[in-house]
C-alpha positions in Angstrom: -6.8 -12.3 16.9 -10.2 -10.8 16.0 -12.2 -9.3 18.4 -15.4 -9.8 16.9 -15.7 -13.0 15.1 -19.2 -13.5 12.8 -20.0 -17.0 12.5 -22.4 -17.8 9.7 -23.4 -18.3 5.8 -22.1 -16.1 3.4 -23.1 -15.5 0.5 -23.1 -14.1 -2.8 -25.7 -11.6 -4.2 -26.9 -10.4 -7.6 -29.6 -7.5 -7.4 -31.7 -6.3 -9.7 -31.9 -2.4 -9.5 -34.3 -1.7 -11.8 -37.4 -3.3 -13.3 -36.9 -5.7 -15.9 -33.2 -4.9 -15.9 -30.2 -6.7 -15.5 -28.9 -8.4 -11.9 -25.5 -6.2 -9.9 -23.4 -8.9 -8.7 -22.9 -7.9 -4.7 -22.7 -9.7 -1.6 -24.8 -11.1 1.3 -25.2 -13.4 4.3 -26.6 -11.9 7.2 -23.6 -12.4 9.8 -20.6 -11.6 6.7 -22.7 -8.2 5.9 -22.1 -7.8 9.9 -18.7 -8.4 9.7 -17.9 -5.6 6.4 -20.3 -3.4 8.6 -17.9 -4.1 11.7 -14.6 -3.4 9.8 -16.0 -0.4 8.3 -16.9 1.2 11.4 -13.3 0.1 12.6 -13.5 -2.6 14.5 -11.1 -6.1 14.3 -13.4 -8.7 12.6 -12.8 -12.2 11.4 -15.3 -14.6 9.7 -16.0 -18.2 10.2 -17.5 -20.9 8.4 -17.3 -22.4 4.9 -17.9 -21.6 1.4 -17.3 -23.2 -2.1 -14.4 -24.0 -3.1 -15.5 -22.2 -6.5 -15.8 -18.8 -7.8 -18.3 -17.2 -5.9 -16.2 -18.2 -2.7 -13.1 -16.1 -4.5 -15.2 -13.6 -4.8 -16.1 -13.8 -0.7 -12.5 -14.1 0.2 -11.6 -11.4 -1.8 -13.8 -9.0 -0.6 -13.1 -10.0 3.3 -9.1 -9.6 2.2 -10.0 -5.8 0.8 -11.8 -5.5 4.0 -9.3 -6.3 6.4 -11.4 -8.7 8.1 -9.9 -12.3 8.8 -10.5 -14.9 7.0 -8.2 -17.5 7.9 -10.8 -19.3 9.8 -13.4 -19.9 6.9 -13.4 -22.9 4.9 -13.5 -23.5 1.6 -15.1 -26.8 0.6 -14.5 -28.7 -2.6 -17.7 -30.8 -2.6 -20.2 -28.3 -2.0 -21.0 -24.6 -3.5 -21.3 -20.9 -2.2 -25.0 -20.1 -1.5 -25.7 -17.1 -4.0 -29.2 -15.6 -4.2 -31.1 -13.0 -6.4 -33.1 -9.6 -5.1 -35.9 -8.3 -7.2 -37.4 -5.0 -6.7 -41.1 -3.9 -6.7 -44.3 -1.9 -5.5 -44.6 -4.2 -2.6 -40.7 -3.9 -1.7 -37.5 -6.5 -2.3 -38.1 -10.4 -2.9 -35.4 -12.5 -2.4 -34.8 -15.8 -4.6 -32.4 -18.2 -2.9 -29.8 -20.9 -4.2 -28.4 -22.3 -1.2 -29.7 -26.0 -0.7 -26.4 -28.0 0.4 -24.1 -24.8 0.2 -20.9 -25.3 2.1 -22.0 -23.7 4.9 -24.7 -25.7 5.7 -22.2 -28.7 5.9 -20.4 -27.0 8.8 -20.3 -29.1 11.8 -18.9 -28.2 15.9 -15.3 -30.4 15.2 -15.1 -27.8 12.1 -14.8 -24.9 14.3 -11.7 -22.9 15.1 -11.6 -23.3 19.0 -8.4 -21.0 19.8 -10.2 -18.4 17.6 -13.2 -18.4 19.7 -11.8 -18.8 23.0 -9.7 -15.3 22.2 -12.2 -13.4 20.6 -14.3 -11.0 22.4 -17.4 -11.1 21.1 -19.1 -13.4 18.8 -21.8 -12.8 16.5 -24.3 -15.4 15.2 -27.7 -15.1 14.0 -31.0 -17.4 13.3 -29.8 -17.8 9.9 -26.7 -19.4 10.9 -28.7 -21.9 12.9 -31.7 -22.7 10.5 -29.9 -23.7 6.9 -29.2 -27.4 8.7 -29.4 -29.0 12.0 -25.2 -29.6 11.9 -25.2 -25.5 11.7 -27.4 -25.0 14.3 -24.8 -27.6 16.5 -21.9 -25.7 15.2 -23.9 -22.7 16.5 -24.7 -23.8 20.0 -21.0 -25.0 20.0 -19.3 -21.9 19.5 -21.3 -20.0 22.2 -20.3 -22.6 24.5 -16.5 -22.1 24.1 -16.7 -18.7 23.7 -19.3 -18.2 27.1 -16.5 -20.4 28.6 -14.0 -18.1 27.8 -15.2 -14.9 29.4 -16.3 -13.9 26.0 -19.5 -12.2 24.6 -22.8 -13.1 22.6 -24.1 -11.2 20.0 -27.6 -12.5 18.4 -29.8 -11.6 15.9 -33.0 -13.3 15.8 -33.0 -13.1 11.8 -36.3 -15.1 11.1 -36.5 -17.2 7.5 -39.4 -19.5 7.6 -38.6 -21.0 4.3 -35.6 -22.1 6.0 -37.2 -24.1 9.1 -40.8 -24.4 10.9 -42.1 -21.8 13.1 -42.3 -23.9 16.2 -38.6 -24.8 15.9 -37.7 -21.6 15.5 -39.2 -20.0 18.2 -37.5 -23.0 20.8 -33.9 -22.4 18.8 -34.6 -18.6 19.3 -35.8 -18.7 22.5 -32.7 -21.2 24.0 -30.0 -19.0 22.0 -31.1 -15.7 23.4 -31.1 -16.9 26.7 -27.3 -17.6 26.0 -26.9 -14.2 24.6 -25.7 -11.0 26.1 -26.7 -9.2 23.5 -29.9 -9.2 21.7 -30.5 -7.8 18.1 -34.3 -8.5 17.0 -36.4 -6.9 13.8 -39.7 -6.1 14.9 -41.7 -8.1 12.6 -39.2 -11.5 13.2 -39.8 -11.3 17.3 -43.2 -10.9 17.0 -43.9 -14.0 15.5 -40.8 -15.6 17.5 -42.3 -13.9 21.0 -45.9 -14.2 20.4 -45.7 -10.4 22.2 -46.9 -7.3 20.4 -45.2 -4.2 21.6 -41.9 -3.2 21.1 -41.7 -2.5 25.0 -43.1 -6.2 25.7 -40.3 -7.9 23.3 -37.9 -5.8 25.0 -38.6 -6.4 28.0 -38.6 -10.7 27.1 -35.3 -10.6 25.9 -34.1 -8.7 28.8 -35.5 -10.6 31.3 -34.5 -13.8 29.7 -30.6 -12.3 30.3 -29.6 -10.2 27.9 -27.3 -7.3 29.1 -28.2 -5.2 25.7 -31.3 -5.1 23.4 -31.5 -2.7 20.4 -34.7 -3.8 18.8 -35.0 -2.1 15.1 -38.0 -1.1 14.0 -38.0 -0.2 10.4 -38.5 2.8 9.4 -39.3 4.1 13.3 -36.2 3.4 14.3 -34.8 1.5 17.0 -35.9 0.9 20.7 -32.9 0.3 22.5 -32.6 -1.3 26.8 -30.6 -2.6 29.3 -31.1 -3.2 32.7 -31.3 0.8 33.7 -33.1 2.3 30.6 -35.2 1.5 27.9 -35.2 4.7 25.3 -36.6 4.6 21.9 -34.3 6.7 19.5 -35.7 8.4 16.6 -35.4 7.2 12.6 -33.4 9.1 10.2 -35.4 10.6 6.9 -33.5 9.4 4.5 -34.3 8.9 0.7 -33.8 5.0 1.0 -33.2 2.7 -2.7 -33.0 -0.7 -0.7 -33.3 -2.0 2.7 -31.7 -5.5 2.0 -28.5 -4.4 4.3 -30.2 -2.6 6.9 -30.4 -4.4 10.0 -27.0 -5.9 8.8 -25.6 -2.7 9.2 -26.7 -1.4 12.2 -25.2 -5.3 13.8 -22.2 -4.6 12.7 -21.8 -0.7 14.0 -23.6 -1.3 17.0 -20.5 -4.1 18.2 -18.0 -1.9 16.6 -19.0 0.9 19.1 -20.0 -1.9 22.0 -15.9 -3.1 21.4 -14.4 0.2 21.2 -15.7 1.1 25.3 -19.0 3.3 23.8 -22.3 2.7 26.1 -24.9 0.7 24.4 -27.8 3.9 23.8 -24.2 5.6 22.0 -23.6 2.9 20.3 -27.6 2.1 19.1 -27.7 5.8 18.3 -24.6 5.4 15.8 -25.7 2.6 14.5 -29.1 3.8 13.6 -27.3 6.7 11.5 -25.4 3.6 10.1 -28.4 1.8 9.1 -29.8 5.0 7.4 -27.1 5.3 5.3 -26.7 1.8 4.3 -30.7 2.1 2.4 -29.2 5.1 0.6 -27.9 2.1 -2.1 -27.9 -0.6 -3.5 -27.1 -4.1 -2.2 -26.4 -5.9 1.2 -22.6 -4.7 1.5 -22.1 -1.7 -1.3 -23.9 0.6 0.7 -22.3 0.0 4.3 -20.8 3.3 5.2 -17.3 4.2 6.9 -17.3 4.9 10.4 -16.5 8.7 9.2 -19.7 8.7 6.8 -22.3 8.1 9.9 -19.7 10.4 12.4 -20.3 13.2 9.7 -23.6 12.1 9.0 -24.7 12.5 12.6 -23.0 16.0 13.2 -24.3 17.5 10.6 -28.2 15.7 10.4 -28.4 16.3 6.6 -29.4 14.0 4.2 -27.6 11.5 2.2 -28.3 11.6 -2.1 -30.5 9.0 -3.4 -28.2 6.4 -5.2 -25.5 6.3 -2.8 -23.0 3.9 -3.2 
């Protein structure tokens, strides 16, 4: 059985690379982007949830199968699609276009879930995203961290903020009442402060902290990550990279952070790795392309050079 299992909507990307040019079909979903992460960085990873019964969902399952990450446990649905979306790239950064109204995952309910599967697992990983595309998600959501709390397992939450999705106000109480449940804590800067009301990076730190969680690695764009628990709190320092796209980024240093929590690292090891993860994964194109191997960020981080522009 998987010891990390990722629990959320996954998707299939097409990204436009270059002005006016034409769309690279890729991959996406917040919590699946965490799971390739995972498995890259060597950890046991399985996925659950649904997609289409169609051919973007082949395209999912195949790529979890080339992965090594188990899929057993996701769906596929005949009456509903795959969510896909579209990235397009500018002077003011990466906008992303979304088809995903009544995808298969949002049609996921708590009797869908694999309860064997999350009682074994060690850790499970769900994010804001998973709760916000329908209210049966968010159920499914709150579900799943019951049976897996219950079973002396772990929480893993990202605070992944999309307001087209669902209203601030419900956010923040979903947020709030599924970090609170959550041993660890995974915020973007921008995302907690409008989910915290809080400013500083120490002060949103601190919140999630006190409100349980045993780890916080809050990223922090291009500044890096701040990274607590209940005996430090110690900002670690950004890599200067020559970064393409930063659609993968927070998605990649998820998924190395838990690959490094599962595998007996300390948590300022493991936000350290997966900061050099992170700065990798902007060196390319696409949510999952870029995601490096576990020996990529070792190398990267003993030697402290640069990765070339275009790295795929």
């Amino acid at each position: 059985m998987a010891d990390l299992l990722c629990f959320g909507e996954a998707m299939v990307e097409f990204n436009q690379t270059q002005a006016n040019g034409p769309y690279v079909q890729g991959f996406g979903g917040d919590t699946s982007n965490v799971a390739v992460a995972a498995a890259r960085q060597g950890a046991s990873v399985g996925c659950i949830g649904a997609t289409g019964a169609d051919v973007f969902g082949d395209l999912l399952h195949d790529l979890w199968r080339a992965e090594g990450i188990d899929n057993r446990h996701m769906a596929r649905c005949t009456d509903a699609p795959t969510g896909i979306y579209f990235v397009t790239h500018g002077a003011d950064g990466h906008v992303f276009t979304y088809r995903r109204a009544g995808s298969a995952a949002s049609l996921v309910t708590p009797r869908d879930l694999p309860r064997a599967a999350l009682e074994q697992t060690r850790v499970l990983h769900v994010s804001a995203i998973s709760q916000a595309i329908s209210p049966s998600a968010c159920d499914a959501v709150f579900e799943a961290i019951g049976i897996v709390r219950a079973a002396g397992g772990l929480v893993s939450y990202d605070t992944n903020l999309r307001l087209k999705l669902w209203p601030l106000a419900r956010a923040r109480a979903i947020v709030a009442q599924t970090a609170a449940m959550a041993d660890i804590v995974l915020p973007g800067l921008d995302d907690a402060r409008l989910l915290t009301g809080l400013d500083t990076p120490e002060e949103i730190v601190a919140h999630y902290l006190g409100a349980g969680a045993k780890h916080v690695a809050l990223t922090l764009g291009a500044e890096g990550v701040l990274y607590a628990d209940a005996t430090r709190m110690e900002r670690i320092a950004p890599h200067r990279v020559a970064a393409v796209d930063a659609t993968g980024a927070g998605d990649a240093f998820d998924g190395a952070f838990l690959a490094e929590v599962l595998a007996g690292v300390d948590g300022l090891s493991a936000a350290r790795h997966a900061n050099a993860a992170a700065a990798l994964a902007v060196c390319g194109y696409g949510a999952v392309a870029p995601l490096p191997q576990r020996g990529d960020v070792v190398a990267f981080l003993e030697r402290g050079s640069l990765p070339t522009a275009g790295r795929s």
